[in-house]
N, C-alpha and C positions, 0 to 999 in steps of 0.2 A: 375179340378185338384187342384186350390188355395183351394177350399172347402174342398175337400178331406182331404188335408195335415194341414189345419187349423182344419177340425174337429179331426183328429188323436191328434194334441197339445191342444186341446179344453177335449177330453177325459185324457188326460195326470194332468189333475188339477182338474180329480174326475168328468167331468160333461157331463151329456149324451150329445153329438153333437148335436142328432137329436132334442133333447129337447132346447137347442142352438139357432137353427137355425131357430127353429117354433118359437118359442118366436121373434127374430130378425125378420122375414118376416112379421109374423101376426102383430103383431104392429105396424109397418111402412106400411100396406099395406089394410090391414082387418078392419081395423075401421075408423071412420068419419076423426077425427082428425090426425089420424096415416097416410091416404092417403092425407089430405092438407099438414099437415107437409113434406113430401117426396117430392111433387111436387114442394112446395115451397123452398125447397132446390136446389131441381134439377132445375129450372128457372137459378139463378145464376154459377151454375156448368155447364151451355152446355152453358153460355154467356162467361165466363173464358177458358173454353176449346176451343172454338173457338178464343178467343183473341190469343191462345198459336197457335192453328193449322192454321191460318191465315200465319204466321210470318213463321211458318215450311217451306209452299208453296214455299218460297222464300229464303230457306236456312238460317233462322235468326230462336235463338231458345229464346223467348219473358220467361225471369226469371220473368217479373217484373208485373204479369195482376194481385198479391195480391197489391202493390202499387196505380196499377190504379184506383181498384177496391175501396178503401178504401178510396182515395181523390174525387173518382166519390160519393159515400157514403155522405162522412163528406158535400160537397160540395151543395149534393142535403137536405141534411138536413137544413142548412143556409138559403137557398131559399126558404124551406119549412116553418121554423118559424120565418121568419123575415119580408116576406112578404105576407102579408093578401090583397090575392086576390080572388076572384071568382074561383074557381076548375077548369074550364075551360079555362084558360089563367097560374092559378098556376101550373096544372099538366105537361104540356108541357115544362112549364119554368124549373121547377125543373127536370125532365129529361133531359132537353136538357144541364145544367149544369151540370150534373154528368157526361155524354158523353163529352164535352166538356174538361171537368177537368181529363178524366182519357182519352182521346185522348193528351191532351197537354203532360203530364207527359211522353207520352210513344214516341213522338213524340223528346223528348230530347234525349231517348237512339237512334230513328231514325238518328234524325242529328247528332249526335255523330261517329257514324256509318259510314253513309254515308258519310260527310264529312274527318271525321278524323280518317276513320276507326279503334276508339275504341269498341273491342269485345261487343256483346250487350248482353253476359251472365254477363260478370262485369258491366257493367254498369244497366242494370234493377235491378240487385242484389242490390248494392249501391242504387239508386233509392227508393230500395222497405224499404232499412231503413230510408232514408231522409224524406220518405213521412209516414213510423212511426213515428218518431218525431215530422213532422209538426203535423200529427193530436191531438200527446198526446198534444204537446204544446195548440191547441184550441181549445181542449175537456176541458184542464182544467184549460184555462185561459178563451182568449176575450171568446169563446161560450159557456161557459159553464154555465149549469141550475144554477139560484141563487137559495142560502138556499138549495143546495144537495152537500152529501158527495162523491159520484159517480161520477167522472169523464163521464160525457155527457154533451150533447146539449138539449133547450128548444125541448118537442114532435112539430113534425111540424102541422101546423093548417090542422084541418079536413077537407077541400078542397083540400091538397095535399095528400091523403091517398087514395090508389088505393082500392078497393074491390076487393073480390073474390066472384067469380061463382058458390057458391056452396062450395065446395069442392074442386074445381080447380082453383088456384092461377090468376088473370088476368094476371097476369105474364108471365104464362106457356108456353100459345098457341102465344105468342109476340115472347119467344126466340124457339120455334118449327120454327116459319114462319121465324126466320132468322138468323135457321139453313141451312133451304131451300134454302131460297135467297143464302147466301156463296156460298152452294156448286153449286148452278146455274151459281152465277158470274164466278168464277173459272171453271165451264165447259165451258160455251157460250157465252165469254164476252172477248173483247182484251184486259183489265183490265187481267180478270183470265189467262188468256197466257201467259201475261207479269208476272204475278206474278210465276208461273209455269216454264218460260223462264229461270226466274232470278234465282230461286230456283235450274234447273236444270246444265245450262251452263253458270255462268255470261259473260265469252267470247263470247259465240255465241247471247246470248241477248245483248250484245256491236253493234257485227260485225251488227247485224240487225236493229240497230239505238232504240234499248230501252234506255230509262235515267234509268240507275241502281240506281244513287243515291236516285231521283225521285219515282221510285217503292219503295226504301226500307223507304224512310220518308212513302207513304201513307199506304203500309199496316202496319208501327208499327202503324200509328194513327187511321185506321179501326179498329187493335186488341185492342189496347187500349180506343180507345170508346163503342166495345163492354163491356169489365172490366166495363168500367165506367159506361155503362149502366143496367150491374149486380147490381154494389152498389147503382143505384139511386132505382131498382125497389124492392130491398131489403131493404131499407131504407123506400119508401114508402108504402111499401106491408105490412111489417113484423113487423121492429123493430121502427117504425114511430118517431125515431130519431137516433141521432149517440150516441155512449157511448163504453167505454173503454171496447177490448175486442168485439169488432164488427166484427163478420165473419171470427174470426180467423182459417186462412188455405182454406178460399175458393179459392183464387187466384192460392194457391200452389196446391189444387185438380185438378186444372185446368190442372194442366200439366199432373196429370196421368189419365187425360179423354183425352187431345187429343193423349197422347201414347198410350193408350188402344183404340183409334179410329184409328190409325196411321193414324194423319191429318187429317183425311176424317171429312169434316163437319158433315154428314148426320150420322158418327160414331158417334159421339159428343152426340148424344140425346139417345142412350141405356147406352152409357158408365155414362152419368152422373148419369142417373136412378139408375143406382146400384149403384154410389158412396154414390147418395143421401140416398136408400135405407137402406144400411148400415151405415150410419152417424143418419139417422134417429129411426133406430132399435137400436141403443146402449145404450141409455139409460134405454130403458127397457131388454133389455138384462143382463145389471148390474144388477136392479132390481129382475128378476126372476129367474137365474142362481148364481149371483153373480160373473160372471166373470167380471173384471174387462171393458170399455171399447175402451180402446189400442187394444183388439183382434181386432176392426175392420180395425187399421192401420196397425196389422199384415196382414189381408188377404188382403190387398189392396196391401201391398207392396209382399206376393206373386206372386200376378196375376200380379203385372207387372214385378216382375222379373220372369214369365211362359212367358207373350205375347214379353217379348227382348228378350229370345231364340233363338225365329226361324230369329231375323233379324241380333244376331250376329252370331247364326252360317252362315247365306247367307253372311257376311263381310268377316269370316273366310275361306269358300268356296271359296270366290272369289279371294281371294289372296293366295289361296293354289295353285288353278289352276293355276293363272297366269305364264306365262311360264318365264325359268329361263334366267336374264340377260345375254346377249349377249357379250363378250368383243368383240370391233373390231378390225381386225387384219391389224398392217403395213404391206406395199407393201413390205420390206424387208422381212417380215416372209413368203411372199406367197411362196410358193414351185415352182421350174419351172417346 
């Protein structure tokens, strides 16, 4: 339906849809480079998406996984050119820093939270500008490349620079297998129960002896080391440094891949494909159509305002149903 109604405003500025839309698929899908591009896209979109659907599980809705993602980023880039080591000792370290860094960050809206239950839509929000700042501030002071006008960091040393498979990102098949894992932990695990618990009843996850506050610090810092684990493998995969202008809006995609999955982990890996897919098609879509590339933020923002639909009409349902308050009556009103 988002197609349909996008290709009817797509024809509305002179340009054949169907020619639109060939162009957008074939590009991002039909050729060598068009299909690494897409995928490599989509690595960090099901790593962000899950950062967001994690935190849902448990009633917490995570604003802040373009923050994570972006100090997980800057972070593994640091590691990446400052320390010259062997590929096999740099690779791990520099991952395990971007996880790290974009677990910590998300881990402060947790305890916030948790503790002083400050809402963690304000608080990731603010977050996600404090941790713009930090980076502009050391993109373009201490880290930044001497002798360039560009706000960036030195390229990291070719020992931390992941390859790809062909045409398939090393990336790709790392955030598939844990997409899996989430949605495992979350079904078979009293980890995922507790998380599901909390999400569902926090009273009755109480009466049952869960540490609510406990749940909610570690899944922000699971969702948040996933971010942070987008920005290291995108750092090291892609753009083999940080620089102004790094992944802007993948954090924020992240939220309409896990809405468009609603939560489900295992959603997470088609939703992002198309986010990817159309992120990646737009550029030639400008190109051969001349429609601008905004159309793809239009159809993105249709399909999620088609897939809220059906969950706010089921909200509206259910409180139409509900049956009408009761007053109760003093023992003087009762009749004899």
């Amino acid at each position: 339906m988002a197609f349909t109604i996008g290709g009817i405003l797509i024809s509305l500025q002179g340009v054949n849809p169907f020619l639109a839309y060939k162009s957008l698929f074939s590009s991002a899908w039909f050729t060598s480079d068009g299909l690494l591009r897409t995928l490599q896209k989509t690595t960090p979109l099901i790593l962000t998406g899950l950062a967001v659907a994690i935190p849902l599980k448990i009633g917490l809705f995570n604003i802040g996984a373009q923050g994570q993602l972006i100090l997980g980023g800057l972070m593994t880039a640091w590691i990446g050119y400052s320390l010259n080591l062997p590929g096999i000792l740099l690779i791990p370290l520099s991952i395990l820093g971007g996880i790290f860094f974009g677990a910590l960050w998300a881990w402060v809206a947790g305890i916030l939270k948790a503790k002083r239950n400050v809402h963690e839509v304000i608080s990731t929000i603010m977050l996600n500008s404090i941790a713009a700042g930090l980076v502009d501030f050391f993109i373009s002071g201490p880290m930044k490349e001497p002798d360039q006008s560009i706000p960036r960091t030195p390229q990291i040393h070719s020992g931390a620079m992941l390859p790809n498979l062909g045409f398939i990102p090393i990336g790709f098949p790392v955030a598939i297998a844990l997409a899996i894992a989430v949605w495992w932990m979350l079904k078979r695990t009293v980890l995922g129960f507790q998380f599901i618990t909390v999400g569902e009843n926090s009273h009755a996850a109480r009466y049952a002896g869960i540490d609510i506050a406990k749940t909610i610090m570690l899944g922000m810092v699971l969702a948040g080391g996933l971010a942070g684990l987008g920005g290291a493998i995108e750092t090291m995969g892609v753009t083999h440094r940080y620089e102004s202008g790094f992944n802007a809006g993948l954090g924020f995609d992240g939220i309409t891949i896990a809405l468009l999955a609603r939560g489900n982990p295992l959603g997470t890996i088609p939703a992002a494909i198309l986010v990817a897919t159309l992120r990646a098609g737009a550029a030639s879509l400008q190109f051969d159509t001349g429609i601008q590339p905004e159309v793809v933020d239009m159809l993105l923002a249709i399909t999620l305002l088609l897939v809220s639909i059906p969950i706010l009409s089921g909200l509206l349902g259910k409180k139409s149903s509900e049956p009408p308050a009761v007053t109760p009556v003093s023992k003087e009103e009762v009749p004899a």
